[in-house]
Structure formats: C-alpha cells, structure tokens
N, C-alpha and C positions, 0 to 999 in steps of 0.2 A: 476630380475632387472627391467622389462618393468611394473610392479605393483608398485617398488619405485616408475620409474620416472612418471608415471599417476600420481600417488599421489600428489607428488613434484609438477607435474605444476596445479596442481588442487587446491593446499594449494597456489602457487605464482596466479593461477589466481584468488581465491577467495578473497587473502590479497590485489588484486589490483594492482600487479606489472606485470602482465602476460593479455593479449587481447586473447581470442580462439575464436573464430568465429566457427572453424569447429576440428575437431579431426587434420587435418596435417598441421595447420594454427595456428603457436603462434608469436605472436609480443610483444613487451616490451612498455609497457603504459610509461605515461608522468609520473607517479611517481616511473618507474622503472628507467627509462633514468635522471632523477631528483637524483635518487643516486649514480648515476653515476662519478657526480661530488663531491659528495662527498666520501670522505678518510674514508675506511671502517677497520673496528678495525684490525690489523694486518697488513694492508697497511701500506704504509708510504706515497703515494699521489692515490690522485683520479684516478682512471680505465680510466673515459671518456677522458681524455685528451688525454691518451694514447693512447686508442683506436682509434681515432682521426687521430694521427700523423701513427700512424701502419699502418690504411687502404689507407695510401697514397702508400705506399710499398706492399702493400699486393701479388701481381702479383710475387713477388719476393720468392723465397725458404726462404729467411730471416725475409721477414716482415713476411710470414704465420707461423714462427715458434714465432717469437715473439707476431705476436697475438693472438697465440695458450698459448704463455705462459701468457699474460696479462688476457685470459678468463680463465685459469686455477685458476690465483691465486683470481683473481674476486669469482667464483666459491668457491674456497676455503675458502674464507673468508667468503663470506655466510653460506656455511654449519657450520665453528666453532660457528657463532654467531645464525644459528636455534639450534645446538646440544650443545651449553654449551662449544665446549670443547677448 
C-alpha cells in the first residue's frame, strides 16, 4: 500500500496538482485547488465549496465526519477518472 501511495503523489506531483518540497510535506498547487471548483465527473457540484462551508464546522464530530465524507467522495472520483472505471 505505502508503494501505491509514493506512486500516487509522485504521478499527482509530477501532473502539477501536488507541491513536495520534502518527503512529509505535500500541499495542493493552484491547479489542484482550481479543480476544486470545478464538478468532477460523478459529482453532482464542486468539492471546494463544500469544503469550505465543512471547515467552518470542522471542530464538531459532524463536520469532521462530513468532511471526511466530502474528501472521500473527491478521492473517489478521481481515482474513477485515472482508472477508467
């Protein structure tokens, strides 16, 4: 699993959407945060707003479960659209 995810941000920081400065240091560049707002295939509205309105709650058992579930489905929808499926 720790050889996927090397991989993984190694493919997201070479495509540009991934900052590493150092191996325990990832940040999301200006054209990761840029698709953010935008509605990614299997969404039905853009992440960033959400995430947005979440981390106002975040302190809360409910916003961390909701922005647990908004990075999930974020996630998700990426992986369908590298893997085809």
């Amino acid at each position: 699993m720790e050889e996927f995810v090397d991989e993984a941000i190694g493919f997201l920081a070479a495509e540009g959407f991934l900052q590493q400065p150092d191996r325990y240091t990832i940040r999301l560049s200006a054209k990761a945060l840029s698709l953010l707002n935008a509605p990614l295939p299997g969404l039905e509205k853009a992440a960033g707003p959400q995430i947005v309105e979440i981390s106002k709650n975040v302190g809360t058992e409910a916003g961390k479960a909701a922005l647990s579930e908004v990075v999930g489905q974020v996630v998700g929808a990426a992986a369908r659209g590298f893997f085809g499926s």
